[in-house]
N, C-alpha and C positions, 0 to 999 in steps of 0.2 A: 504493500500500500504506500501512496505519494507521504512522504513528511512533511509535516509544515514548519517553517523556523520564521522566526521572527522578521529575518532580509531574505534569505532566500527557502528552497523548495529542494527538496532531494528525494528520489526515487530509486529504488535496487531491483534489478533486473533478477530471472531467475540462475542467470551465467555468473551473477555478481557485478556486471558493468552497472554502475553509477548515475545516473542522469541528475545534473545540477542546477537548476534555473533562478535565474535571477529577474526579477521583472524589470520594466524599462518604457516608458512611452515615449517608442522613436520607431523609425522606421527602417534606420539601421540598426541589423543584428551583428553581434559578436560572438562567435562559438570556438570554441576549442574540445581536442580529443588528447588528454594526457593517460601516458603509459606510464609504469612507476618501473621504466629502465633504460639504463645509461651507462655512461660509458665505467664505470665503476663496477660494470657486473660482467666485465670484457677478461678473458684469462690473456694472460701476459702476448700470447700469439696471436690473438684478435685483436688486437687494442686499433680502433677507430671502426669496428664492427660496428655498433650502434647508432652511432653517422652515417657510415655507409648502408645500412638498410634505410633511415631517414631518407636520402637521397632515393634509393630506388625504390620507394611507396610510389612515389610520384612516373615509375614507369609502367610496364604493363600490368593487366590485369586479367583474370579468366575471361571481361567480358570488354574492355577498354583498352586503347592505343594506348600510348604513351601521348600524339596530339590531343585524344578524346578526353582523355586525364588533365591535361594541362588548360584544354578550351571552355572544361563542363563548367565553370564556374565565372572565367574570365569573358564568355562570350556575353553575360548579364553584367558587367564591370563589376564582379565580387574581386574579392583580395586572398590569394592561398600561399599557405608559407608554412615551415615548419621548423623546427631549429633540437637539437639534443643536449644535453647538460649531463652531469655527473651522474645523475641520478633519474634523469626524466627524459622519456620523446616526445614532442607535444604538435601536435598540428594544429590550425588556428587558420581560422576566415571572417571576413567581416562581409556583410553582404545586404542587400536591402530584402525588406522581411521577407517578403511573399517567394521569397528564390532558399526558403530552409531546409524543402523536401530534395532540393536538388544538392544539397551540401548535407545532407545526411547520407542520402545515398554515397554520393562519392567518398563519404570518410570511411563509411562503411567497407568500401569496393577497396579500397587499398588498402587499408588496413589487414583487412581480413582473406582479400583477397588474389592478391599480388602474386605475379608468379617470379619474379627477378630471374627474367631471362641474361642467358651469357653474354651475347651482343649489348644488352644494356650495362652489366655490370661493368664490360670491358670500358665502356663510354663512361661512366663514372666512374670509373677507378682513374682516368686519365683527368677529370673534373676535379677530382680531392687530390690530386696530386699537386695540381695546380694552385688548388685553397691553398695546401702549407706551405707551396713554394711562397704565395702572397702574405699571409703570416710574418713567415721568415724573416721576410723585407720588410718587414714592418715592429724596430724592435721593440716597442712600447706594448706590443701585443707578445711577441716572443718571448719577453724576458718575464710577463705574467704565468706563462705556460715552462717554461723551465723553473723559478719558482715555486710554484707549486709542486715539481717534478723532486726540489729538492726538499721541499717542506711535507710530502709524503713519500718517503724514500723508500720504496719496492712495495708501496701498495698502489692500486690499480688509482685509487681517487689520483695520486702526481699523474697517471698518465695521458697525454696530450686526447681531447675529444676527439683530433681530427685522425689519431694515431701517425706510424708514420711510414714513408714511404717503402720501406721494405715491408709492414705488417699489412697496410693496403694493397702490396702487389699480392701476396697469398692468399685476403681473404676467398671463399670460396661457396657454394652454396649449399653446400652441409653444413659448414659453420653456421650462413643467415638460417638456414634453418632448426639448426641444436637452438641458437639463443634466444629465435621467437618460442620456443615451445619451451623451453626451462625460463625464460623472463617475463612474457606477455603473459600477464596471470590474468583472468579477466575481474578479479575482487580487486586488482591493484588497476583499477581503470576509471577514468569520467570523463564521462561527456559532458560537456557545462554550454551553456547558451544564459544570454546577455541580449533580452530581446523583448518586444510584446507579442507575445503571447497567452493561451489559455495551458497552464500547465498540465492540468488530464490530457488536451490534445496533445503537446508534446510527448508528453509520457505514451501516448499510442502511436503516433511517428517513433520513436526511439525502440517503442517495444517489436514494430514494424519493420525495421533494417538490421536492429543491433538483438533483438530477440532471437534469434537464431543462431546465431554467434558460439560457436561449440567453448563448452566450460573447460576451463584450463587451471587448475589450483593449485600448480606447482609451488612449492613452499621456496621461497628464496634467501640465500647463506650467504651474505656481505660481510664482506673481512673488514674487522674492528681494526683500525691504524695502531700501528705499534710505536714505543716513544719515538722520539727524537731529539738531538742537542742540538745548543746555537750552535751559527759557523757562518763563517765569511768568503763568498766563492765572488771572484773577479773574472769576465770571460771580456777578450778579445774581438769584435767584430768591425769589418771594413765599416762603421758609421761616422759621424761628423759629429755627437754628442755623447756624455754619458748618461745614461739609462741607470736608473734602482730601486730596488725595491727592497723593504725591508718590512716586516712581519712575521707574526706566529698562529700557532696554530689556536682558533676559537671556539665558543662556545655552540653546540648541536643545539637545531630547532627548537628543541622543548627544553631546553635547561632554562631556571630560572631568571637568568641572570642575561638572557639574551635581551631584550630590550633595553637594559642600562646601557648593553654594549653598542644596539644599534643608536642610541641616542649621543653615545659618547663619538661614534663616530662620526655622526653626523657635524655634531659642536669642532671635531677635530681635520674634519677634511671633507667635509660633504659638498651637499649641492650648493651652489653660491656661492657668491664671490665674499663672505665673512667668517668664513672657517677660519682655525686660527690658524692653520697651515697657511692657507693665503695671505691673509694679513701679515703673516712674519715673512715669508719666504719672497713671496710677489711682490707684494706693497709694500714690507717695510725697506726691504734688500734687494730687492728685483732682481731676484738669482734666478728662477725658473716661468715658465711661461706655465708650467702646467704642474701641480700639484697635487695630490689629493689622496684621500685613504679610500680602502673598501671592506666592509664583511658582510662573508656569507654565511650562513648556516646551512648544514647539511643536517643529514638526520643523526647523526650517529658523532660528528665531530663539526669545525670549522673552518672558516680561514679569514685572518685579518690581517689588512697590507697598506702599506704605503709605498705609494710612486711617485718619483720625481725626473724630470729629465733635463741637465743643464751643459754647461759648457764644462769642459772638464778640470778646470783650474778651480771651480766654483761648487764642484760636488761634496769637497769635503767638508767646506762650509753650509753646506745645505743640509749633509750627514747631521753633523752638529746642531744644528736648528732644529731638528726634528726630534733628534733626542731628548732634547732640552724641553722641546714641548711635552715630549712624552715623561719625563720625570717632574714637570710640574704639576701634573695629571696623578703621579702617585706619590706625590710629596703634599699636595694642598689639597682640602677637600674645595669644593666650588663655594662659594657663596651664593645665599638665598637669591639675590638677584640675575647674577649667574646664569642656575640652574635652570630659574624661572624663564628668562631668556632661552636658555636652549631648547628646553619644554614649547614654549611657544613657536621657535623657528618649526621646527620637528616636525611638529602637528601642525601647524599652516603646507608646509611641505607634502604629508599626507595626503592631509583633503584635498590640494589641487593637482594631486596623481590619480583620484580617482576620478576624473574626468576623463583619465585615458582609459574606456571601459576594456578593450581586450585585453591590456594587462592588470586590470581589475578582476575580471571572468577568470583567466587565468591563476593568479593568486588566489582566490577563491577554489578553483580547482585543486591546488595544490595544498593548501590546506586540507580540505576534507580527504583529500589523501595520506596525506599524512598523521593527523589529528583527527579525525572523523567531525572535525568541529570548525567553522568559520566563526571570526570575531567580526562582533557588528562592528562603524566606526566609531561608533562611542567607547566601546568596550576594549578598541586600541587605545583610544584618547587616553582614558580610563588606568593602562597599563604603564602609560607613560608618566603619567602624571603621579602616578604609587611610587616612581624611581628615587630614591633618597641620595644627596650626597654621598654621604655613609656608604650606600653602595657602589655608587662611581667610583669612589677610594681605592674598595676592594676590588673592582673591576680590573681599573687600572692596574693596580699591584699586580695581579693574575696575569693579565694578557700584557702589558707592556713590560713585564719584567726582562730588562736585557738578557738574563741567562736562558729563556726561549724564541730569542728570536734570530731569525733566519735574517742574513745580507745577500743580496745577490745585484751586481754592477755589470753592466755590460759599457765596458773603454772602447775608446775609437782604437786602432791600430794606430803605433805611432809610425 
C-alpha cells in the first residue's frame, strides 16, 4: 500500500523497487532511477565497470536502437543523462509532464533490458578512454582522484570511477553481467519523480513497467576501509601551476556529528565568496584564484578536503594559511555570533538549492535509500540549528587533526 509522509509519498513494489513522489505544481517533471551500486562494489580487475555499464544502458536494447534510445525522449525536448558515484548509478530526466509514460518506459527498457552488445562496448570503451585521457589534463580534477587513491589505500572506495585504461581495455561481458546480478538488488532501488501528479496513478504506471521486473535480493558485502596514517606525496606533472590538496578521512552518513561537519565546512571553504578560506587566501593575500574545501559522506566512512591551486613560489604560503585556519578551528570555540552567522549562511544556502528540483528528487532518492527516511526542510533547518560550539570544537579536533591528514601536490616540472 502507497505511504503517506508528511512532503512526500513512497510506494514498494512487490520486487522491492521503491516508487518516490514528491508533489509539484508545474508542468515540468523531474525523475530519476537510483541503483544503490558503484564503483566501490568493482573487484580490483573491474575497476571502472560501473561506468562502463552507465554508459552502455544508453545502447541497445531487446527492443531499441541505440538512435531509438537516444531520440525516445529528446524528440519531445526532455533532458536524459546519467552519471555513477562511489556508491550509486543514477539516471535522471526532466521532461514536460504529459511525456512520463514515455520516460518510464525507457528507464525501464535499459535498465532492465539492455543487451550490451560487443560492437557497442568496443565504441565505449574507446569513449572512456578518452574521459580519463581528458581528466588527466585536467589537474585540478586528477589530483582529487589520486587523493582519494591515497586517502583509501587498497580499498576499492580510492579507486578512480572512471577506472583505468588497462582495467577498461579487459572489461568484458561476463563481468557486466556477474555485477548487475550480484549489485542490482531490486530493494536497493527508486524510482523518484518530482512532478504533478495523482500518486495512485503513478503508483499504477510504475506498477505497469517496473512491476515485472524479476526480484533480485542479492545481499551485498562492502569492505569497511582499513586505517591509514598522514603522509606527504609530491608528484611531478608537465603543468604551469601547483595543485593540492590536503585532507582526511570523515565522518559516514549517519554519524552524528555529520552536520556540524557539513556546516563547518561550509563556514571554512564553501559556496561564496566569505568562507574564510577566501577571505584569507584570495582577498587578504591574493595567492590563489581558487580555493575551497569539500565533504562527502559515504555510508560506511568519508572524505574531507581542501584544494588550492597557485603559482609555485606561493604554495607554501598558502600550505601555511590553511593550516593556520585549521588550528584556529580547534584551538577556539566560535562565538555566539559567529556561529549564528554561519547557521544563517548555511541555511539560506539550503533553501535556495532546493529550487534546483532534480537535484532535490535526487537527494531525496538517496536518502530513503539509504535511511529509509527523508528530512523535511525544516527538520534540516532544525539539525542545524541543535549544532553547538562545543561540538565544532570536537569536530574540529577529530577531523582536522594534522596526524590524519593526507598532503598530496602536484609541481610543475622544472
Amino acid at each position: 500500500m502507497p505511504r503517506n509522509m508528511t512532503d512526500y509519498q513512497v510506494h514498494t513494489l512487490p520486487n522491492g523497487i521503491r516508487i518516490l513522489f514528491k508533489h509539484a505544481a508545474s508542468t515540468i517533471t523531474h525523475c530519476c532511477f537510483i541503483v544503490n551500486a558503484g564503483s566501490r562494489d568493482e573487484t580490483e580487475q573491474q575497476t571502472g565497470l560501473a561506468h562502463f555499464i552507465e554508459h552502455l544502458l544508453f545502447k541497445e536494447t531487446e527492443r531499441r536502437s541505440t538512435n531509438q534510445i537516444l531520440n525516445r525522449l529528446e524528440l519531445v525536448g526532455a533532458d536524459l543523462n546519467a552519471y555513477t558515484t562511489k556508491e550509486y548509478t543514477c539516471i535522471h530526466a526532466s521532461l514536460l509532464s504529459q511525456h512520463l509514460e514515455r520516460t518510464v518506459d525507457l528507464f525501464e527498457d535499459i535498465l532492465f533490458h539492455s543487451t550490451f552488445p560487443a560492437d557497442e562496448q568496443e565504441k565505449e570503451r574507446g569513449v572512456i578512454l578518452d574521459e580519463i585521457a581528458s581528466y588527466l589534463d585536467q589537474p585540478e580534477e586528477a589530483i582529487q582522484d589520486d587523493f582519494e587513491e591515497l586517502l583509501f589505500k587498497g580499498h576499492p572506495i580510492g579507486n578512480n570511477i572512471l577506472g583505468t585504461p588497462e582495467t577498461v581495455a579487459k572489461l568484458s561481458s561476463a563481468d557486466i553481467n556477474q555485477f548487475i546480478d550480484a549489485n542490482y538488488n531490486t530493494s536497493e532501488m527508486i524510482f523518484a519523480v518530482f512532478g504533478d501528479y495523482d500518486f495512485r496513478k503513478l503508483v499504477k504506471l510504475s506498477e505497469k513497467y517496473f512491476g515485472a521486473v524479476k526480484t533480485n535480493q542479492n545481499t551485498k558485502h562492502r569492505l569497511v576501509p582499513g586505517p591509514i596514517s598522514s603522509s606527504r606525496s609530491i608528484i611531478t606533472k608537465p603543468i604551469s601551476q601547483t595543485h593540492c590538496i590536503i585532507g582526511s578521512r570523515a565522518y559516514p552518513s549517519a554519524h552524528r556529528h555529520k552536520n556540524g561537519l557539513l556546516l563547518l565546512n561550509n563556514l571554512l571553504g564553501g559556496m561564496g565568496m566569505s568562507s574564510r578560506l577566501n577571505l584569507e587566501i584570495r582577498e587578504k593575500h591574493g595567492i590563489a584564484y581558487t580555493v575551497e574545501s569539500n565533504y562527502t559522506s559515504l555510508t560506511d566512512t568519508g572524505i574531507f578536503s581542501i584544494y588550492f591551486g597557485t603559482d609555485s613560489e606561493k604554495a607554501e604560503k598558502a600550505t601555511k594559511l590553511i593550516l593556520k585556519e585549521l588550528k584556529k578551528l580547534r584551538d577556539q570555540k566560535l562565538g555566539t555570533l559567529q556561529l549564528h552567522q554561519a547557521k544563517e549562511k548555511f541555511i539560506g544556502q539550503i533553501a535556495l538549492a532546493e529550487e534546483n528540483r532534480m537535484s532535490l528528487i535526487i537527494s531525496m532518492a538517496k536518502s530513503l535509500l539509504d535511511f529509509n527516511y527523508i528530512d523535511t526542510l525544516q527538520e534540516v533547518f532544525d539539525k542545524i540549528n541543535a549544532v553547538t560550539s562545543e561540538q565544532l570544537l570536537e569536530i574540529s579536533n577529530e577531523i582536522f587533526d594534522n596526524d590524519r591528514m593526507i598532503t598530496l601536490l602536484f609541481e610543475p616540472k622544472q
